[in-house]
C-alpha positions in Angstrom: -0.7 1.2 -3.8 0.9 -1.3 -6.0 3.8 -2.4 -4.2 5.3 -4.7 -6.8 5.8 -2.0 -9.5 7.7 0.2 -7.0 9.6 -2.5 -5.9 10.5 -3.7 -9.5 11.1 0.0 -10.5 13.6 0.6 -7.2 15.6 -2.5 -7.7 16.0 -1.7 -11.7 17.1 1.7 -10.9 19.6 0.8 -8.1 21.0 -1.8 -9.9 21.8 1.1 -12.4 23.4 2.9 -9.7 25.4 0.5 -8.5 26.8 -0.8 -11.8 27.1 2.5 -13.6 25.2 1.2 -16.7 24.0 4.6 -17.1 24.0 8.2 -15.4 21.8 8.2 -12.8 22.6 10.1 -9.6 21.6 9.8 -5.9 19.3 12.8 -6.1 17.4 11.5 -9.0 16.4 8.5 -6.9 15.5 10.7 -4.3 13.5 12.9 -6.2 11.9 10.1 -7.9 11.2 7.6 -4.6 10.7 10.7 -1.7 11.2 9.1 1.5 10.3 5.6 0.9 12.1 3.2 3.7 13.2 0.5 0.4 15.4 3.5 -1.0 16.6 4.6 2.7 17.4 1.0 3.3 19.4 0.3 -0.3 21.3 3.9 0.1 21.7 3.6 3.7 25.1 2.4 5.1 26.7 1.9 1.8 29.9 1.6 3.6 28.6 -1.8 4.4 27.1 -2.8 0.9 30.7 -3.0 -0.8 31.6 -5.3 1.3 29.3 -7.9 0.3 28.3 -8.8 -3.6 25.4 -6.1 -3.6 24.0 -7.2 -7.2 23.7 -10.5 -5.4 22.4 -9.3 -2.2 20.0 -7.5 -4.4 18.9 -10.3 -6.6 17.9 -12.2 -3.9 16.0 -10.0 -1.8 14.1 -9.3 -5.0 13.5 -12.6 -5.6 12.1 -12.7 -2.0 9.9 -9.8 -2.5 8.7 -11.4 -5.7 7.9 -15.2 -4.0 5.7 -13.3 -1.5 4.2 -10.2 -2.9 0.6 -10.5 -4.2 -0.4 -13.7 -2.3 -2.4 -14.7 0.4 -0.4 -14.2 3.8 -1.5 -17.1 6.2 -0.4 -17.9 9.4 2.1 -20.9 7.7 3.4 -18.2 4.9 4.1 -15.5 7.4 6.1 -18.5 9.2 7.4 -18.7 6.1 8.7 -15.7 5.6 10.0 -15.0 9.2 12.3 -18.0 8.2 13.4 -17.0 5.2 14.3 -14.0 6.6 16.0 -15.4 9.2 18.1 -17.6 7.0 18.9 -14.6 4.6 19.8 -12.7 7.7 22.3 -15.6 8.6 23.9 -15.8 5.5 24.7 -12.7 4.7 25.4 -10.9 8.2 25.5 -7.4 7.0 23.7 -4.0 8.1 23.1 -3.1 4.7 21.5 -6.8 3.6 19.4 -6.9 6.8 17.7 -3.2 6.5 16.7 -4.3 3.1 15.2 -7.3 3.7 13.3 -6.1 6.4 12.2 -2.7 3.9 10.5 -5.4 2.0 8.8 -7.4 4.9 7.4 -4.0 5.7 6.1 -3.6 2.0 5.0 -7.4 2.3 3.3 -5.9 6.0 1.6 -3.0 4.6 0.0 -4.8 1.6 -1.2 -7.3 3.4 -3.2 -4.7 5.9 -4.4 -3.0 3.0 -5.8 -5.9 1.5 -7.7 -7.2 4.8 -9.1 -3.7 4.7 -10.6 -3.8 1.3 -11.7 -7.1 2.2 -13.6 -6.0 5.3 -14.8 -3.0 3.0 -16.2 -5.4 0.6 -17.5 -7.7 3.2 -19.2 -4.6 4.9 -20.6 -3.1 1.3 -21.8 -6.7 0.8 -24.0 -7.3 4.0 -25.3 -3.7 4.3 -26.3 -4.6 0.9 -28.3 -7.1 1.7 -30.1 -6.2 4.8 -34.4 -5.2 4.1 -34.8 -1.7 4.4 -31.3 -0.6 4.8 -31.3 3.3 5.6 -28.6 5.5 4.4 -27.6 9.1 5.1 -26.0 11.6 2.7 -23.9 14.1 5.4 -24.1 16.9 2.7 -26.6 20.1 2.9 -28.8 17.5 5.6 -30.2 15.8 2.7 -30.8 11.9 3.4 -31.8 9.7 1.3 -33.7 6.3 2.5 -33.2 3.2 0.2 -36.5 1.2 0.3 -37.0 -2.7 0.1 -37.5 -2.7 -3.6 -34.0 -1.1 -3.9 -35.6 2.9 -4.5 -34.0 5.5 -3.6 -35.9 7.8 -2.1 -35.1 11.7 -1.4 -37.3 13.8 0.9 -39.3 16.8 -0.3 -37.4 20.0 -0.3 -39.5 23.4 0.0 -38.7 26.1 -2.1 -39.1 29.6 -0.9 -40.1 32.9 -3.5 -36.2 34.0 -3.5 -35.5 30.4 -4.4 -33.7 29.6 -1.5 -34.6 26.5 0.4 -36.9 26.6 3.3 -34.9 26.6 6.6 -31.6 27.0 4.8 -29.4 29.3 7.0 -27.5 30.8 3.7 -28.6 33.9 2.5 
């Protein structure tokens, strides 16, 4: 999923909300954004976002979002993060401010699990890849295949019967 265009997209349209620059309703950012937890968090307690400069508030939690998203989360930037959080947290002492900013570590969360997974993916693909005589199996209709060590595919010999059925096949 690509996190920074929703996020970009969210924060445009609730600064449109909030500011009235145009029409643009509650519903149509529900309709638009479903149940996602940045939404819940930015129209959640609204009671508590007038009391604090919201376009501020939002500016900076975007900015947050932006510093992080995209890059690679080690041990020292996830630090990092918890600190700026932290600090953020402490400025601004708000139950609005706070469920937003942790909305977006849960973005920054997810992306980062769904890029170690298409690393181990890649990583997997890779060394099956190049392992001699790697076997394969297609789970469709039984058929397998076997991949050779010059890189040939190879498909068993299916029997034909007079009706044109396969041989064995339980399908009539």
């Amino acid at each position: 999923m690509d996190y920074q265009m929703l996020v970009k997209n969210l924060f445009n349209d609730m600064f449109v909300f909030f500011n009235g620059t145009q029409p643009l309703g509650l519903e149509a950012l529900i309709d638009v954004y479903q149940d996602e937890p940045l939404l819940m968090a930015l129209i959640g307690r609204l009671d508590e976002a007038v009391k604090v400069p919201y376009n501020d508030v939002m500016k900076e939690c975007y900015a947050f979002y932006k510093q992080y998203a995209g890059g690679d989360y080690t041990d020292e930037v996830w630090e990092q993060i918890v600190k700026d959080i932290q600090d953020f947290n402490q400025k601004w002492q708000n139950p609005w401010c706070r469920g937003i900013i942790l909305a977006l570590l849960e973005l920054l969360e997810q992306e980062d699990k769904e890029r170690q997974e298409l690393q181990s993916q890649g990583t997997l693909a890779e060394d099956a890849a190049q392992e001699p005589g790697f076997t394969e199996t297609e789970g469709q209709n039984g058929m397998e295949s076997v991949q050779e060590e010059g890189g040939e595919t190879v498909f068993p010999e299916t029997e034909y019967g007079e009706d044109g059925q396969q041989g064995g096949d339980l399908a009539a």
